[in-house]
C-alpha positions as CSV (number, residue, x, y, z in Angstrom):
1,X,21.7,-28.4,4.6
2,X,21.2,-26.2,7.5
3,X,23.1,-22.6,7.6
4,X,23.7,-20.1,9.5
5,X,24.2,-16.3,8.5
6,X,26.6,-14.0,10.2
7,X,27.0,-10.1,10.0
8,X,23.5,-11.0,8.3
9,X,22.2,-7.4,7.1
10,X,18.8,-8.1,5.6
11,X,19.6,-11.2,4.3
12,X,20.3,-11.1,1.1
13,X,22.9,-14.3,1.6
14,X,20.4,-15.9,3.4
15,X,17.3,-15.3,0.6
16,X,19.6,-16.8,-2.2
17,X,21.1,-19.9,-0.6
18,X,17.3,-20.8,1.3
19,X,16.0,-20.4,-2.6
20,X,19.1,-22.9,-3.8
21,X,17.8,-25.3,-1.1
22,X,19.5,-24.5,2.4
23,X,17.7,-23.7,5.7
24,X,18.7,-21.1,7.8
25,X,18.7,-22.0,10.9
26,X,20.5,-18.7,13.0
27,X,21.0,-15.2,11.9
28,X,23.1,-12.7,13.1
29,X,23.1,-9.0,13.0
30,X,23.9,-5.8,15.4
31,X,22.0,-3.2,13.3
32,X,18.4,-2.8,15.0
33,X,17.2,-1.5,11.4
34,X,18.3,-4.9,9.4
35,X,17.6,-6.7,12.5
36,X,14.2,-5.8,12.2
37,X,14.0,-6.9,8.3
38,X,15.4,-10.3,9.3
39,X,12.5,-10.7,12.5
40,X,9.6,-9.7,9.7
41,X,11.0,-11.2,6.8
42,X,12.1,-14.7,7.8
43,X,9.1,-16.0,10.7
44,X,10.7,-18.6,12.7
45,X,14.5,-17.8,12.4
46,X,16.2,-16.6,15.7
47,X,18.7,-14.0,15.7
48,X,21.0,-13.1,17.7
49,X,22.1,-9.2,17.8
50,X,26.1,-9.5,19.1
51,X,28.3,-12.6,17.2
52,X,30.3,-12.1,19.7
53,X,28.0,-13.1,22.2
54,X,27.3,-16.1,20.1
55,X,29.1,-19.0,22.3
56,X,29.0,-22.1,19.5
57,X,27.3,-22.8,16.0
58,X,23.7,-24.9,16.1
59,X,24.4,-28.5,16.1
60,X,24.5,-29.1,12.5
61,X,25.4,-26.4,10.9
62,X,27.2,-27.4,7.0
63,X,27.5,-24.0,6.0
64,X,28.5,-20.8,7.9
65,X,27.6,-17.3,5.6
66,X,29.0,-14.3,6.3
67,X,29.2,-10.5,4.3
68,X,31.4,-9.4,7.5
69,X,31.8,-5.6,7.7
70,X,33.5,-3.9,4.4
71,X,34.2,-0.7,6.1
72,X,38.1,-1.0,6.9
73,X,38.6,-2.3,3.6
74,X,36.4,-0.1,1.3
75,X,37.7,1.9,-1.0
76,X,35.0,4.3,0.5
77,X,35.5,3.9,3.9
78,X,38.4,4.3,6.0
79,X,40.3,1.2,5.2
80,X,41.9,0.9,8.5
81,X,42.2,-2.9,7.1
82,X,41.4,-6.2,8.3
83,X,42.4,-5.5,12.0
84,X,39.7,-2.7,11.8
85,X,37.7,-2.4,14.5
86,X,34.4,-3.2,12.7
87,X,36.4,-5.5,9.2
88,X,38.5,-7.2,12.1
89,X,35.3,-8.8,13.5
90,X,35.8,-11.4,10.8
91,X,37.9,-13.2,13.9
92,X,34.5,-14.1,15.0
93,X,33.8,-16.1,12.5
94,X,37.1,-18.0,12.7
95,X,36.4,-18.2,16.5
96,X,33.5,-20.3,16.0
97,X,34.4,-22.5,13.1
98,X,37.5,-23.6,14.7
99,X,35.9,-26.4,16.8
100,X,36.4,-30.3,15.6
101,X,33.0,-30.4,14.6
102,X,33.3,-27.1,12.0
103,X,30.9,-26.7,9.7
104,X,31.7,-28.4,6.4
105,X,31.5,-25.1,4.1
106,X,32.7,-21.3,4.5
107,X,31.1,-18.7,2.6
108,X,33.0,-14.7,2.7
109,X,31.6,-11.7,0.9
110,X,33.1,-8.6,0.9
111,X,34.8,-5.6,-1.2
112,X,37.1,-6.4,-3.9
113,X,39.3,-3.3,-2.5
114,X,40.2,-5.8,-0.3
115,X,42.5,-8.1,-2.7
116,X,44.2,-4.5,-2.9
117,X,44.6,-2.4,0.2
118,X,48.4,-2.6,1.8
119,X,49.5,-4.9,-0.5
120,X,46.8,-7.6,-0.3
121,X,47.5,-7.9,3.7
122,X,43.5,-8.9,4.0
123,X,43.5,-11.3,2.2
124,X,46.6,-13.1,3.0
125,X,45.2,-12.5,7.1
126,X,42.5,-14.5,5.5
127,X,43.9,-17.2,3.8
128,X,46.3,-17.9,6.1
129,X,43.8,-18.1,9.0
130,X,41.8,-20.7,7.2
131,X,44.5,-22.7,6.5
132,X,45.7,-22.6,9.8
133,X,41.9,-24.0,10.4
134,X,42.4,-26.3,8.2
135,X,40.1,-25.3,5.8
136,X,40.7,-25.4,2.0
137,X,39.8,-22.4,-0.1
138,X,39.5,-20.6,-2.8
139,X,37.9,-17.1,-4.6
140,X,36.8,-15.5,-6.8
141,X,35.6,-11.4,-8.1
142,X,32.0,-12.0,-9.1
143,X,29.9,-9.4,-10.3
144,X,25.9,-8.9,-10.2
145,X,25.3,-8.4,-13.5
146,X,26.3,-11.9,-14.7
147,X,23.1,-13.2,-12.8
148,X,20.9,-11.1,-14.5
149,X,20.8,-8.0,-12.3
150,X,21.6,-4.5,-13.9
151,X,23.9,-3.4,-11.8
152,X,27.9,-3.7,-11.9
153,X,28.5,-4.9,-8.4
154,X,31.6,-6.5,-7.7
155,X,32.0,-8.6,-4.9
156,X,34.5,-11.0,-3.3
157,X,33.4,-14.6,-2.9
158,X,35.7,-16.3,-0.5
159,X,35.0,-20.4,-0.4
160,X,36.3,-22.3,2.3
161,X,36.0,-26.2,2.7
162,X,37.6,-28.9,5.7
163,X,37.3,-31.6,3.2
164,X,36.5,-30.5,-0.2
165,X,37.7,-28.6,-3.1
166,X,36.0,-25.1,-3.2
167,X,37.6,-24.4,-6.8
168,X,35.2,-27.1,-8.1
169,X,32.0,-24.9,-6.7
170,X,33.3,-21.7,-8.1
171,X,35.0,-22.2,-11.5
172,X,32.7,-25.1,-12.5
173,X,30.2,-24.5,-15.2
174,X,31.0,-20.7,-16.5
175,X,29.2,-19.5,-19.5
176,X,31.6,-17.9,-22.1
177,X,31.9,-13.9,-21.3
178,X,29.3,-11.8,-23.1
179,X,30.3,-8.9,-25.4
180,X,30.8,-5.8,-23.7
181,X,28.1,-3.2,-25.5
182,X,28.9,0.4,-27.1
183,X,29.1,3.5,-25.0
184,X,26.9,5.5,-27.6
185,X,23.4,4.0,-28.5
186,X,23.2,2.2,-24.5
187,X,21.5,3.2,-21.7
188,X,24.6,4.4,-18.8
189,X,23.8,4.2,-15.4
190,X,25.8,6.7,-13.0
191,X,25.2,8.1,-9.5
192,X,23.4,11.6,-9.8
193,X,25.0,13.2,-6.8
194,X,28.8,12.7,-8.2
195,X,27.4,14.3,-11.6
196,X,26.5,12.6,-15.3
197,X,30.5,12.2,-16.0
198,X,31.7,11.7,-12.2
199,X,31.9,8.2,-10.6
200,X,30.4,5.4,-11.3
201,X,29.5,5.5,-15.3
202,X,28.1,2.2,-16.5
203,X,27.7,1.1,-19.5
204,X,23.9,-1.0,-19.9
205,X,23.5,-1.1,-16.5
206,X,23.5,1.3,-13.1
207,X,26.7,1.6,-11.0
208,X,26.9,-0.1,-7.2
209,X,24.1,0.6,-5.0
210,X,25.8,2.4,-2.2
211,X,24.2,3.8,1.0
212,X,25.5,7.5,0.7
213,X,27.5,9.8,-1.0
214,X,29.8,12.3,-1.2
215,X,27.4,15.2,-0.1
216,X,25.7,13.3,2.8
217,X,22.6,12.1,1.0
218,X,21.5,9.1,-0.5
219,X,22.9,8.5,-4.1
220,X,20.4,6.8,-6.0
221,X,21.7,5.6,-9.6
222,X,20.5,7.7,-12.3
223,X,20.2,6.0,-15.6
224,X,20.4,8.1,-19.1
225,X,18.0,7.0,-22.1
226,X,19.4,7.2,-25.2
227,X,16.6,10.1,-26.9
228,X,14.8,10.1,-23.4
229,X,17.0,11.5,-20.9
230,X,17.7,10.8,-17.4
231,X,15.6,9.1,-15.0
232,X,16.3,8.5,-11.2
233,X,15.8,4.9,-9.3
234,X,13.6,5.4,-6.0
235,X,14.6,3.0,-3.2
236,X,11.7,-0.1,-4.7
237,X,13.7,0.4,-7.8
238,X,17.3,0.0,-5.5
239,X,15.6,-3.1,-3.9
240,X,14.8,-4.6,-7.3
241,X,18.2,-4.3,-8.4
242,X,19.8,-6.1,-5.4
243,X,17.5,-9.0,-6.2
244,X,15.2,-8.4,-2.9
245,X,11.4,-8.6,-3.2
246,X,9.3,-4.8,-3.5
247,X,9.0,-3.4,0.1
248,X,12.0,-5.9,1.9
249,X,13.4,-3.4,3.9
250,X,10.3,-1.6,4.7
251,X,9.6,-3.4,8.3
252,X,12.6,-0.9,9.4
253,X,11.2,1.9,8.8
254,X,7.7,0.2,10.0
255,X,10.1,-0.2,13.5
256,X,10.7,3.6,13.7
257,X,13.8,3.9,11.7
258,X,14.2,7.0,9.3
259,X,12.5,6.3,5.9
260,X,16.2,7.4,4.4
261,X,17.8,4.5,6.5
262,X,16.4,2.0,4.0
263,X,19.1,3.1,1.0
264,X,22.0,2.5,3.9
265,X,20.6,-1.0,4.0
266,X,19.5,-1.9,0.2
267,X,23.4,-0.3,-0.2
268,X,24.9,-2.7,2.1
269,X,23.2,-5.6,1.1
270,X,24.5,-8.7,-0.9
271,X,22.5,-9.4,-4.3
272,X,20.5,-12.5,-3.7
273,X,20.9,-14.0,-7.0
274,X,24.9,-14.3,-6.4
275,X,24.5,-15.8,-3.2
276,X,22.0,-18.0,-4.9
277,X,24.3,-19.1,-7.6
278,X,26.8,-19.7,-4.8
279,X,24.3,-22.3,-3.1
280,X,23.2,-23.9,-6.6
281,X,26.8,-24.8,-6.7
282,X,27.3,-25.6,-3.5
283,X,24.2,-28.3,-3.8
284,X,24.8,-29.6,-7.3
285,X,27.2,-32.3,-8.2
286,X,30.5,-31.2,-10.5
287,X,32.9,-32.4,-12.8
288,X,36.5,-32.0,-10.6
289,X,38.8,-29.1,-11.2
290,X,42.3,-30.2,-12.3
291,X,43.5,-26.3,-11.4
292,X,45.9,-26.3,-14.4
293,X,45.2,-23.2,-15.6
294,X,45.8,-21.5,-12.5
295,X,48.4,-18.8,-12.3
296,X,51.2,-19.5,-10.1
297,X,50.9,-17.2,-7.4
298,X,54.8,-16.3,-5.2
299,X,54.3,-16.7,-1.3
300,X,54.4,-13.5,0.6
């Protein structure tokens, strides 16, 4: 199944769902540092810098990816919302999946602040566009850890189909929760700029990988050892824990960019391994959803 990623980064969509089977055919990115990544990492794939330059989809296309810009809807940023001027460009995306010929699958990623911020307006701008697209849909809060990554990372995964049920590619096949562990004898992951009892305390894990912090610097995750003490990530470590091979994002820095530039875009990555579980799904054959657990949710 060919794909095509959008708002691309460094392609940490576009790693996981080419390792569940799909070819990416088209990238798309804007940032010259990520753009970089995606021209050295993945030989043979054009990309394109502007979507909105980007006139159609390649003939084709099944699936359209895209971790459109989080920055209007963060809880970090300046959640101007979904008409945002960089969030807002999601109406690219619509723009070009609204010919006859769509692509058969939709796949969103962004900030679970989202489902949140004035009243849950995003998402509902969302929703209501793909319906209007005809698109069927359905999502879900995942986080990284539950694929085996050590690192709670939250994320929206937004599913969107013209003739099939999305539900049955993201609630099909869950393994039963796992206990959560003690807050005495564990390692606890926080971020070493906000202090060992500010933000971002995790329990067994290290906190989200984010591309700054509070006083202008990078904010690697610390983690503290139970009888050890505390030891600091450096940016292969950061890499490792979004699911991206040692050295990914080096090429940008290899390109001239500022060795520092390389947490802003390990931070604003997606964690392959989700996005792979997303395309394992997508690919594999399921038992249908009868959705009659779901809560009933009143209109807006």
């Amino acid at each position: 199944m060919d794909a095509v990623g959008l708002f691309a980064g460094t392609g940490g969509l576009e790693i996981g769902l080419n390792q569940a089977g799909f070819t990416t055919t088209l990238m798309c990115e804007i940032d010259p540092a990520a753009r970089q990544v995606l021209n050295s990492q993945f030989d043979g794939v054009d990309t394109v810098d502007d979507v909105r330059k980007l006139r159609a989809l390649p003939k084709g296309t099944e699936l359209v990816a895209a971790g459109f810009p989080c920055q209007d809807l963060s809880q970090a940023g300046r959640t101007a919302g979904i008409t945002g001027s960089r969030s807002g460009l999601v109406g690219e995306v619509f723009r070009l999946i609204k010919r006859k010929q769509g692509p058969r699958w939709l796949l969103l990623e962004n900030v679970p602040f989202m489902l949140q911020l004035d009243r849950g307006a995003a998402m509902h701008h969302l929703t209501q566009s793909l319906t209007e697209l005809g698109y069927n849909w359905a999502y879900r809060v995942v986080d990284a850890r539950a694929f085996g990554l050590p690192q709670r990372r939250h994320r929206v995964v937004l599913l969107a189909s013209r003739d099939e049920d999305p539900r049955t590619v993201l609630f099909s096949g869950d393994a039963q929760p796992q206990t959560e562990l003690r807050n005495g004898d564990d390692p606890c992951g926080f971020y070493w700029t906000e202090g060992r009892t500010g933000l971002g305390w995790a329990v067994n894990g290290v906190p989200t990988i984010k591309s700054g912090s509070t006083v202008g610097i990078a904010s690697p995750p610390a983690v503290w050892l139970p009888g050890r003490g505390i030891v600091t990530l450096g940016i292969k470590g950061a890499e490792k824990l979004q699911g991206f091979p040692v050295g990914w994002t080096l090429p940008a820095v290899d390109a001239g960019a500022r060795a520092g530039s390389r947490w802003r875009l390990v931070g604003n990555a997606v964690s392959t391994r989700m996005s792979k579980w997303v395309g394992e799904q997508l690919i594999e054959t399921h038992q249908p959803y009868d959705g009659q657990s779901d809560l009933e949710v009143a209109g807006r």
